[in-house]
C-alpha positions in Angstrom: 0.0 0.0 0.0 2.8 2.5 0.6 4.2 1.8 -2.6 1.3 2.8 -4.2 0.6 5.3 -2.6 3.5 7.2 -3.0 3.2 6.9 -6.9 -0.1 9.4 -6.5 0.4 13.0 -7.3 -1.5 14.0 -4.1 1.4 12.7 -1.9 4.2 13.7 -3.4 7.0 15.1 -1.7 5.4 13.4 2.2 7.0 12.0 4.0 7.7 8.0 4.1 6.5 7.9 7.7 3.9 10.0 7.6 2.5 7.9 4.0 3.0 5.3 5.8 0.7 6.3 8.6 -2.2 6.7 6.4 -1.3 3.7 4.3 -1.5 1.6 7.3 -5.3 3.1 8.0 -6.3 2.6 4.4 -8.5 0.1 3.7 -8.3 -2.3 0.0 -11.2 -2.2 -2.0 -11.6 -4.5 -5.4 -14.3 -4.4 -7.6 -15.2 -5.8 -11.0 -16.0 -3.9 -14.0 -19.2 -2.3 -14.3 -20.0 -2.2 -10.3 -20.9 0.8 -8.7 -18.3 2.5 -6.0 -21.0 4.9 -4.4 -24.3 6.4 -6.2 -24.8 10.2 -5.9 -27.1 11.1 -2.6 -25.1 8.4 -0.4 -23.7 9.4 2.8 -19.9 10.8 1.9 -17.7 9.4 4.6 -14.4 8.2 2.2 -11.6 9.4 0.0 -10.7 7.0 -3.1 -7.2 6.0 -4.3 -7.5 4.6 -7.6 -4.4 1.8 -7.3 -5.6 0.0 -10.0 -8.0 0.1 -13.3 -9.9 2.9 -14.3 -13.6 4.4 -13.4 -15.8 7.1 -14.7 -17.5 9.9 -12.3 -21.2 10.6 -13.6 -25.0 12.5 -13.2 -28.2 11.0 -14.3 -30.5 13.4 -16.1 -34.0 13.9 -15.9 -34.6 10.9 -18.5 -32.1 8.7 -17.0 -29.1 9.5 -19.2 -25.7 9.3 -17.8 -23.4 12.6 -18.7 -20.1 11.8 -17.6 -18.1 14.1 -15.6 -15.0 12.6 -15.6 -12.8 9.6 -15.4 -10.0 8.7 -12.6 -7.1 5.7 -13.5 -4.5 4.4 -11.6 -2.8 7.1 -9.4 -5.3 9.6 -9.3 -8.0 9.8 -6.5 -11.9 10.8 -6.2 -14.4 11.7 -3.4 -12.9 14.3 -1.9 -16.5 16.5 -1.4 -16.8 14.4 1.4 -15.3 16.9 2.9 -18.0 19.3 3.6 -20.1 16.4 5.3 -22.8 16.2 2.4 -24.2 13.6 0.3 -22.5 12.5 -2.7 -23.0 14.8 -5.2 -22.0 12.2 -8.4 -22.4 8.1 -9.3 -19.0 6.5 -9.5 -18.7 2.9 -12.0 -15.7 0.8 -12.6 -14.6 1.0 -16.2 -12.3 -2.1 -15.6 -11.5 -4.3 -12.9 -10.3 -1.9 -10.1 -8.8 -2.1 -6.9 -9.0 1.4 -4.3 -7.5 2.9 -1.5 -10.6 3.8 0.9 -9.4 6.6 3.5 -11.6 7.6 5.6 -12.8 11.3 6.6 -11.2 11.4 9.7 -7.8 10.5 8.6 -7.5 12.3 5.2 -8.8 15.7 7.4 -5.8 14.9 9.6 -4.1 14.6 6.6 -4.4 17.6 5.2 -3.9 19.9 8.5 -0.5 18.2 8.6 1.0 18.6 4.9 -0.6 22.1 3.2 0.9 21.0 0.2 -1.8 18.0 0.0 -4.3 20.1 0.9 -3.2 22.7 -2.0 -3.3 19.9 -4.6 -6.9 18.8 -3.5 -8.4 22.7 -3.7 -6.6 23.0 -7.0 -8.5 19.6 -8.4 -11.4 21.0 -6.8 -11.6 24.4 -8.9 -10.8 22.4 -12.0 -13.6 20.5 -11.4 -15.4 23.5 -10.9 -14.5 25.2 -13.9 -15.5 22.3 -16.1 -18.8 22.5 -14.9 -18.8 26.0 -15.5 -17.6 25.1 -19.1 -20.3 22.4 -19.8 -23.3 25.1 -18.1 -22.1 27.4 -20.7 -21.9 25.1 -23.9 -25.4 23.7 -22.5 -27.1 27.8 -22.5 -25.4 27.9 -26.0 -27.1 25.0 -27.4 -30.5 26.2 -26.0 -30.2 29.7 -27.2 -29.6 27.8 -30.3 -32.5 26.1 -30.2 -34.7 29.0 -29.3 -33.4 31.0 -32.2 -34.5 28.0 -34.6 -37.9 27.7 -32.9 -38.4 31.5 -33.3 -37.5 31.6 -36.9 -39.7 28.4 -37.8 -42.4 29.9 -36.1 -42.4 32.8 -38.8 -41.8 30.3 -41.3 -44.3 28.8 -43.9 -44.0 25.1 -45.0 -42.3 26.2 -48.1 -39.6 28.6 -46.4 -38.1 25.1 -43.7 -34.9 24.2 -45.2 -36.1 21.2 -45.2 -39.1 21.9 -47.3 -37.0 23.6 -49.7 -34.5 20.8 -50.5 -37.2 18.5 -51.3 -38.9 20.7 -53.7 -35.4 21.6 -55.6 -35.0 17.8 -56.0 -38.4 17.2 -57.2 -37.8 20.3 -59.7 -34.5 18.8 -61.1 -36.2 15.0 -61.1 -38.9 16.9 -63.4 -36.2 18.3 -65.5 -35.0 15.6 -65.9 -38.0 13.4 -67.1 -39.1 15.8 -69.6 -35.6 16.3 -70.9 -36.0 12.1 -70.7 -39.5 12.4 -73.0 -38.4 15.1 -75.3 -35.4 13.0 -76.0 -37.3 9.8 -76.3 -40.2 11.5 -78.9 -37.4 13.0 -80.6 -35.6 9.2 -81.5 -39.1 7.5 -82.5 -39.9 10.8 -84.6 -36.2 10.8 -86.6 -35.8 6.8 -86.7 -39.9 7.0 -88.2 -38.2 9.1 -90.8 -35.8 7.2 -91.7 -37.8 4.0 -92.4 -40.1 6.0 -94.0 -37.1 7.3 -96.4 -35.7 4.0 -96.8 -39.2 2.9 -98.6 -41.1 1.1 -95.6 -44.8 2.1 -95.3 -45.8 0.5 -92.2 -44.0 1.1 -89.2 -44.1 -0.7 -85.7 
């Protein structure tokens, strides 16, 4: 475990006492792929170490699709809102066959009090997380301004002004074209080649 631990970002440069103090609190967690780790609005009590395989951090919407937040792998860690004592605020699922370091509350508060560095690393993950929510929340009010600038216009629209409308009837134009070029040619062949059998001294023609 301290091995391991001292391959993740969050601990570098503590200590191999200290690591080894929380390494010897940290409890091994395996788990197939495709199990939950926690489901958003469980009780936050736990820090994850991601020692092993990989796992994606998700919301379900109002029509039960998943929007992915993020995904951890080996040396890189997840849970930390458990700080502020409330619920989880995302679902967690194993990608692969994983294996975690669970630390609990307690000891990953103590943690932090005694190496500021940590503790920097962890705020610093935190606002990235934050700013790529702030990121989606924007490209999610541009795509529904988007939207309500179509409606608008289609609602000013007739039938025959929808792009879509108008496509169809340009290909229905050109397939009309191109019929009657079709039967002008056609009456034009039987009307020359009924000449020339004429010319050539036939008097019936079929």
């Amino acid at each position: 475990m301290l091995e391991q631990l001292k391959r993740v970002a969050l601990f570098d440069g503590v200590r191999d006492e200290d690591l080894r103090a929380l390494a010897e609190r940290a409890k091994r967690r395996p788990l197939r792929e495709g199990r939950l780790v926690f489901k958003e609005g469980e009780p936050a009590t736990s820090l994850y170490i991601v020692l092993a395989g990989a796992v994606k951090i998700f919301l379900t919407d109002l029509t039960g699709a998943q929007v992915v937040l993020d995904t951890k792998k080996a040396g890189e860690y997840f849970g930390e809102m458990m700080l502020d004592h409330r619920p989880r605020s995302a679902s967690v699922m194993t990608l692969e066959r994983s294996e975690f370091a669970v630390i609990s509350r307690e000891d990953f508060r103590h943690f932090l009090r005694e190496h500021p560095d940590g503790a920097e690393k962890v705020i610093l993950n935190l606002i990235r997380v934050a700013r790529s929510m702030n990121e989606r929340t924007r490209n999610d009010a541009s795509v529904v301004m988007r939207l309500r600038k179509y409606v608008s216009r289609l609602r000013g629209m007739t039938a025959d002004e929808l792009p879509e409308v108008a496509r169809w009837m340009r290909a229905k134009h050109w397939a009309l074209a191109a019929l009657f070029a079709f039967a002008v040619a056609q009456y034009y062949y039987i009307d020359v080649l009924r000449q020339v059998v004429s010319f050539s001294g036939l008097t019936t023609f079929r």
